[in-house]
C-alpha positions in Angstrom: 21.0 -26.2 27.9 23.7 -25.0 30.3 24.6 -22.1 31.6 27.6 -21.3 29.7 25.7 -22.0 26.3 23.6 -19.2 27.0 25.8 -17.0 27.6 27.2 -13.9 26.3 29.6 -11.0 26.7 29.0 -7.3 28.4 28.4 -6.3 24.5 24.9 -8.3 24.1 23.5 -5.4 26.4 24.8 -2.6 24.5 21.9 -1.8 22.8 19.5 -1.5 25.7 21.6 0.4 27.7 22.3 2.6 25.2 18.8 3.8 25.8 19.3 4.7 29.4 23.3 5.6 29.2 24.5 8.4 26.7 27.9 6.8 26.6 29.4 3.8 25.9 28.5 2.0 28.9 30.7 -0.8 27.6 34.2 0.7 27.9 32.6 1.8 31.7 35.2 0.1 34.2 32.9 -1.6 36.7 33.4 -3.0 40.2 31.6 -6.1 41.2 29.7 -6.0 44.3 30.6 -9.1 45.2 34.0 -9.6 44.6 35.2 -6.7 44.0 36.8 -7.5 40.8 37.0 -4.6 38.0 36.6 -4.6 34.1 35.2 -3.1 31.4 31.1 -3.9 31.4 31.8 -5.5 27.9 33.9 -7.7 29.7 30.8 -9.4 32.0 28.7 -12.2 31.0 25.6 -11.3 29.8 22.3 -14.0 29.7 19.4 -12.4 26.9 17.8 -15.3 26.5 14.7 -14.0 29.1 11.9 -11.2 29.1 15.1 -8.9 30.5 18.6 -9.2 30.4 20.9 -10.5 33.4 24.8 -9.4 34.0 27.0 -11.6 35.8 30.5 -11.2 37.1 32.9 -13.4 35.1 34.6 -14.2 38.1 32.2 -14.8 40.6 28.9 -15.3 38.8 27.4 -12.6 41.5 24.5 -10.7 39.5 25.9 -7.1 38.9 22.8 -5.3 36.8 19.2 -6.6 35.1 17.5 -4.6 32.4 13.9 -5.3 31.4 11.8 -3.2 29.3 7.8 -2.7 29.8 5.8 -1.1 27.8 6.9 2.6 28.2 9.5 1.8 31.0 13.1 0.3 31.1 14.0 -0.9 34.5 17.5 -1.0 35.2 18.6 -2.9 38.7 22.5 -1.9 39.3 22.7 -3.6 42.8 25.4 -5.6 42.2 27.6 -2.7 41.2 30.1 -1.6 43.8 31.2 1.2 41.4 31.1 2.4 38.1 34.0 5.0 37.0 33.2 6.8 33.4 36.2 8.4 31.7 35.0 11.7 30.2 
């Protein structure tokens, strides 16, 4: 299976991170750490297809964010965010 079968768009992890974030996180315009390139989250690939979820940059393939959830917890790694603007 190769990478790009497996993957999806910044809208698979809607749902989980509508748990954490009270907005749509999607729309959220967000910087890649390591390129610096900037677009909606929905925009970003997204790989579910593992106990968590991993976000990649479309450009560079850097991972930006993972989400996993234990039971009672939802870890949420934002590392490879350089920035995340939220219109209000």
């Amino acid at each position: 299976m190769t990478p790009e079968s497996r993957r999806l768009d910044g809208n698979a992890a809607a749902g989980r991170l509508s748990e954490v974030f009270v907005f749509d996180v999607t729309a959220a315009e967000t910087r890649c750490g390591g390129c610096g390139m900037t677009a909606p989250l929905g925009v970003y690939h997204v790989y579910a297809d593992a106990p968590g979820m991993v976000v990649r940059c479309p450009t560079c393939e850097a991972m930006v964010m993972r989400i996993a959830q234990t039971p009672g917890h939802t870890w949420l790694d934002m590392s490879g965010v350089a920035a995340l603007r939220i219109s209000t």
